[in-house]
N, C-alpha and C positions, 0 to 999 in steps of 0.2 A: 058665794062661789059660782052658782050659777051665771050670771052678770059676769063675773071675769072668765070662766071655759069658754064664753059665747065669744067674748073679744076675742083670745087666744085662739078661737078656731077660726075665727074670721082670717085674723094676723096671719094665721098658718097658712092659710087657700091662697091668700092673696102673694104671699112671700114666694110659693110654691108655683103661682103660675108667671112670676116675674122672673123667677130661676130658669122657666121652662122655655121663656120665651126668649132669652140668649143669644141661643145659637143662628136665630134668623131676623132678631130683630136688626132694625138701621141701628146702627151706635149714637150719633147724635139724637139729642130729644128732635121731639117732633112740636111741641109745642114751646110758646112762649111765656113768659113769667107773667104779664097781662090774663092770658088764659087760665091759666090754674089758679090766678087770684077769683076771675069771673067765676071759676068751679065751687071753690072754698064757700065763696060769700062774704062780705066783709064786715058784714054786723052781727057784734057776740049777741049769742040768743040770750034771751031774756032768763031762760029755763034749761033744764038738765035736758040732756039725750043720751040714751042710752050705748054703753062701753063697744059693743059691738058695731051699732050706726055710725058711731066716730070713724072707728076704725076703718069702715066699709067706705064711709064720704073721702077719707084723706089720700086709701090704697086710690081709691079711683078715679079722684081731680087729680092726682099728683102721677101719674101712671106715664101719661103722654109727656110730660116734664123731664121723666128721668132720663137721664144720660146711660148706658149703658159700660157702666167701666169696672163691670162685674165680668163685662163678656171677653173672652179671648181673641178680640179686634181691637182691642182697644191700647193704641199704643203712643197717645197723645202728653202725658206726663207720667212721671216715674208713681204709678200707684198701682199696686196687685189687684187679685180679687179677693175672694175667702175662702181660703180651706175648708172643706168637709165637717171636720173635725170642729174646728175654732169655730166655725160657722152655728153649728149646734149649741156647743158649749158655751158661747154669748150667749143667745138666749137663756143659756139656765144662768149665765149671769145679771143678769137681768130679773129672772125671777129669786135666785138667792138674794140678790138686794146685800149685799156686806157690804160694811163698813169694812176699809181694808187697812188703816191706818197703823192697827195694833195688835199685835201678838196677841193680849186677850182677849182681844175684840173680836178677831176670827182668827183662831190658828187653824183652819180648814186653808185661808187664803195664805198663814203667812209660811204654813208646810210647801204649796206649791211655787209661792215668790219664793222660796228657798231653794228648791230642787229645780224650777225652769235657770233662778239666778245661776246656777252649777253648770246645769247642762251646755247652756250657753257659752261660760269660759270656757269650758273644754269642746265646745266645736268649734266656737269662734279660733282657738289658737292665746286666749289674754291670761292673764298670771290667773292662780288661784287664789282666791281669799279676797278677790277685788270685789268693789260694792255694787251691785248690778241694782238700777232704780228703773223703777216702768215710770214712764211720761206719756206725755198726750203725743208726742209727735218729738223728732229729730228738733225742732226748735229748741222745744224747753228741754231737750236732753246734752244740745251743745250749751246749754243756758246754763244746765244743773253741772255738766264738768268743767265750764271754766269759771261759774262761782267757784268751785273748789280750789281751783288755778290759783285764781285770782288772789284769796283768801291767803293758800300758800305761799305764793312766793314773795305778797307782802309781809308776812310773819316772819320769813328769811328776812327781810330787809328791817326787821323788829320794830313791825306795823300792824297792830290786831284790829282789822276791817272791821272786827264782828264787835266788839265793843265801840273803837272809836272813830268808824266808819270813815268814808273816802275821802272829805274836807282834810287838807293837810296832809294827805298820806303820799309818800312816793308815788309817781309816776309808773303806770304801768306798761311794759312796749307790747302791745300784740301786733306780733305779726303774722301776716298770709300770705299763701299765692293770688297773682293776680285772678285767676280762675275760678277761686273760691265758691263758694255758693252762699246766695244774699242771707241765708239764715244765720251764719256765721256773724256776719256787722248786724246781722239785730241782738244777735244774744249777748256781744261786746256791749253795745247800747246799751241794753238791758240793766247793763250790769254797767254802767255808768264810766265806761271806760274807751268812749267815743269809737272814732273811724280807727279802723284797724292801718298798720302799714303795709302795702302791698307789692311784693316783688314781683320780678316776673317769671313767667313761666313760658314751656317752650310749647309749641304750635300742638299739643296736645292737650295742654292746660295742666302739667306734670310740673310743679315748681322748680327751678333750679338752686341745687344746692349750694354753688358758688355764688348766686343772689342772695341766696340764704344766709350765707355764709357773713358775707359783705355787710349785710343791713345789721347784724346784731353786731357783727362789731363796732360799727357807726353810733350805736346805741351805748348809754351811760352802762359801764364796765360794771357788772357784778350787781345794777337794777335788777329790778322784778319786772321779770318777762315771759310772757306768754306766746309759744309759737303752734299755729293749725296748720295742720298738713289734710290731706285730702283722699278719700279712699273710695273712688268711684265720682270723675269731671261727670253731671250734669249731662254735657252733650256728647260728650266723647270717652263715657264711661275708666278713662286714664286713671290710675294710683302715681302716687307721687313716689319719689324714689326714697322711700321709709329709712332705709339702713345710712343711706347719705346725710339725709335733711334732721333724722335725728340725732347724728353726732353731731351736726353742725352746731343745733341748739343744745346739747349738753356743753358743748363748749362752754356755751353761753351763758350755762347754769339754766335755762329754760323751761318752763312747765311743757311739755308736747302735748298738744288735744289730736285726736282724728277725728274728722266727719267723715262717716264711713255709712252717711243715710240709706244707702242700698246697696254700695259696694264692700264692705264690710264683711259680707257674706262673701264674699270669692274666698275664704280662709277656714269654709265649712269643706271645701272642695278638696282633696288632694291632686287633681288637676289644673285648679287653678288659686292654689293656694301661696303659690308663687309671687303671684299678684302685689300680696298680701307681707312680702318678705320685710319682714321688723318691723312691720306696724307694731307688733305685739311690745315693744320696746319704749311704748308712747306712754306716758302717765295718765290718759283717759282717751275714752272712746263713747263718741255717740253714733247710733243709728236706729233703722226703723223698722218692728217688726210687722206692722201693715204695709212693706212694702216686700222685700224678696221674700219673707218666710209666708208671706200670702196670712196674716191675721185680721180681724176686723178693725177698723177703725175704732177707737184711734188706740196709739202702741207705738212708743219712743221707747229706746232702752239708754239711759247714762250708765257707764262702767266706767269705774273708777277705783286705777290700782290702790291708793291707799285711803281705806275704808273711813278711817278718823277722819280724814281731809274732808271728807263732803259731807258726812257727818256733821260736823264743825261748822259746815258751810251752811248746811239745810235742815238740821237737826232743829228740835225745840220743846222747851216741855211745859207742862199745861196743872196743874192743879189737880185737874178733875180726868185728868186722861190717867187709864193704868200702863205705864211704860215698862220694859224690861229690859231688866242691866244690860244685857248683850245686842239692843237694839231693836228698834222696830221699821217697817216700811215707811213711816214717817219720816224716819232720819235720812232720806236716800232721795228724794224729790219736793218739789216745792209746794205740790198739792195736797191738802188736808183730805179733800171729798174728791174722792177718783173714785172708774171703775177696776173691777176688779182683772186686772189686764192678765196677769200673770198665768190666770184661768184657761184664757186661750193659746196662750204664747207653749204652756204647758201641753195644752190639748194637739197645736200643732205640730212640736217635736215628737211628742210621743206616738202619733200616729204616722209620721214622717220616720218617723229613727235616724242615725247617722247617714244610713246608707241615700235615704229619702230624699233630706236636705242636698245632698250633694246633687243626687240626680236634678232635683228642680232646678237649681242654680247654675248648672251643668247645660241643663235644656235649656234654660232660657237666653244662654249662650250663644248655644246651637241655633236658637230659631232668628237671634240677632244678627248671626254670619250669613244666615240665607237670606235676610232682607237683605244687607249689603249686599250680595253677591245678585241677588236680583233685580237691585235699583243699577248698578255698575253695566248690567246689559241693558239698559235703557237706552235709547239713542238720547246724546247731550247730556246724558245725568251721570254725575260725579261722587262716590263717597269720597268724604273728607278726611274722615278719622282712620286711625286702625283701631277696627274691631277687637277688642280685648276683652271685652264684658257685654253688656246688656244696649247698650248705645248704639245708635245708628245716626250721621250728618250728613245729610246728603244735599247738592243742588243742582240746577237744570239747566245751567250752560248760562242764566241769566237770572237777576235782582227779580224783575218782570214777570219771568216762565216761570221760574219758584215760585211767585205769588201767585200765580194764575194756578199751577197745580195744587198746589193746597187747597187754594177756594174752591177748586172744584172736587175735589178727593171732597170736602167734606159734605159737598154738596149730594157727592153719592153716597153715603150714610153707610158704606160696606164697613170701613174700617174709621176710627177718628186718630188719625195723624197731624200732628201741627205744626206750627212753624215757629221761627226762634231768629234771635239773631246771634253768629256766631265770629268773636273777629272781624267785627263790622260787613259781614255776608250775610242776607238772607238764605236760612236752610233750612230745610226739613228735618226734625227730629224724631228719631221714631225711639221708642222705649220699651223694652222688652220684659214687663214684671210678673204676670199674672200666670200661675198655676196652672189653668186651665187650658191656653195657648196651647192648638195642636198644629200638627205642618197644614191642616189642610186651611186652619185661620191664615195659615202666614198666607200661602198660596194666593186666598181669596184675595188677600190686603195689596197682594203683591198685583194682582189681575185689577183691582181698582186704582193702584197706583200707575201703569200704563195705560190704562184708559184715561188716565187725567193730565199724564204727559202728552197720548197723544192727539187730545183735546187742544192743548196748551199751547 
């Protein structure tokens, strides 16, 4: 025990003074990947060293490395920081060490997958009684609801996947907006059901429903078909027009997925819950809870109205596992050995409460309108989008001076802002996730972003 407090107190000091140093560190690392290999060493020692020197060698070659994307500058891709609360409670996840798979295994974790799963349908706005699964990430959460899809709507077409798998089996049509996001045609992939078909959408990247419309009727009458809608564009944080594009595909007979990786959340809001109008109407949903609810890495959630379906899909049973009739965390995602995610997801609602949630998602809003609004006073600089969510796309009057302001924005380490291509235009995208974001971050970011215009 002694051997492990020593490590733990190390872990603690050194966690504590990288928390501290935040607020004024440069956001980009400062070193290169070359450097912290020199730090490390590259030859396994021969012999033990003891749990604490580990610790103390790794916090401190790897220190000048790290990227700061814990700090409230940081608005280069859609990733939060961490909660207070979750922030702690990982760590005792970490030290609890559970196996989370089973009911009997630890009903400590599968009491709170039960009550985060709840709380969730009911802030999010999604049916009750739907299967709420933790993932490692939005990927395997659009992975784990259109296996379900997938599964489904070949069984209507009286094709069971799960016995006599894809060879031979109907055709399945997934379709998307063109605006999609790439994680979308990996989890088609995935699942062995190639390039998706893509309509278009309008200068928002908000699918049109009259495309919508079009494409599935083009498609074999009464197939198995899979249609993704979108809840929260990537660059231009847009929702798709929910209540249109999902009658289109009931038409269709169509399974409806959302990816709703970060926007998803605008339906915690009653402000911006609008957003969000008949998503709720979709047969599954994925998004991320390390990205707007601000939990640690990593935290996917798949929801999935009907519970059997992805059961079916992801379920399995084992000899030596003790299962229960009414299911376990197993039957809901595709990983046997996860952590115990719920823990935190748990931790950060309930230290958040309704009101909480709303307000951060609220803010993070707020602080996206004031970048817009302070890139917009820029001499030559254009937003692109309408701000509706967490998004910001902005460019500098030229392919050129956009490039030049980036390189140099990152070159002053205030804030990390990146660039993107959008509609064949080089832009600036700014991303608005992190918790901790106050106005005087925006300010700063926004005072580095004119200094790099008027460098440029």
């Amino acid at each position: 025990m002694d051997a492990r407090e020593a490590a733990l107190r190390q872990a603690h000091d050194h966690a504590l003074r990288w928390l501290a140093s935040l607020s004024d560190r440069p956001v980009p690392a400062r070193a290169a990947v070359e450097e912290i290999v020199r730090a490390l060493g590259t030859e396994l020692p021969d012999g033990p060293s003891t749990p604490a020197d580990v610790v103390d060698l790794l916090a401190t070659a790897c220190e000048p490395g790290l990227t700061a994307f814990p700090s409230g500058r940081f608005h280069g891709f859609v990733v939060g920081g961490t909660e207070p609360a979750a922030l702690a409670v990982d760590w005792l996840v970490s030290a609890w060490d559970q196996n989370c798979v089973m009911r009997a295994a630890s009903p400590a974790y599968s009491a709170v997958e039960d009550i985060s799963g709840a709380w969730l349908l009911d802030l999010l706005g999604l049916p009750g009684g739907s299967a709420v699964g933790f993932t490692t990430g939005a990927t395997m959460a659009n992975f784990t609801c259109l296996a379900a899809g997938r599964d489904a709507v070949l069984a209507r077409a009286g094709w069971n996947a799960g016995r006599d798998g894809l060879p031979g089996a109907p055709a399945v049509h997934a379709v998307v907006g063109r605006d999609r996001h790439m994680a979308v045609d990996m989890a088609l992939r995935y699942l062995g059901l190639g390039a998706p078909e893509a309509v278009p959408a309008d200068d928002q990247g908000r699918i049109r429903p009259e495309a919508l419309r079009r494409a599935l009727a083009a498609g074999e009458p009464g197939g198995p078909t899979l249609v993704v809608l979108q809840a929260g564009e990537i660059h231009t944080g847009a929702f798709d027009p929910f209540a249109e594009a999902v009658a289109a595909a009931r038409e269709a007979g169509a399974w409806v997925h959302v990816d709703g990786a970060f926007g998803l959340w605008a339906a915690a809001s009653p402000a911006l819950a609008h957003l969000a109008a008949g998503c709720a109407d979709a047969d599954s949903w994925a998004t991320d809870a390390h990205k707007t609810l601000n939990v640690p890495y990593d935290c996917g959630l798949a929801i999935v109205r009907d519970a059997a379906a992805v059961r079916a899909a992801m379920g399995l049973r084992g000899d030596y596992l003790i299962q229960a009739d009414e299911g376990d965390p197993i039957d809901k995602v595709p990983e046997l050995s996860r952590r115990g995610r719920a823990f935190t997801v748990w931790a950060a609602l309930r230290s958040l409460g309704r009101s909480g949630v709303a307000e951060l998602v609220e803010r993070l809003c707020r602080h996206a309108r004031a970048f817009a609004d302070g890139i917009a006073a820029i001499d030559g600089a254009n937003v692109l989008n309408d701000v509706v969510f967490t998004q910001v796309c902005a460019e500098f009057g030229s392919e050129a001076r956009t490039e030049r302001v980036l390189t140099r924005l990152l070159a002053d380490g205030t804030t990390w802002i990146s660039g993107s291509t959008w509609h064949g235009r080089r832009v600036m995208r700014i991303s608005v996730s992190n918790w901790s974001t106050t106005d005087e971050d925006v300010a700063r970011a926004l005072a580095a972003v004119r200094r790099a215009a008027a460098a440029a």
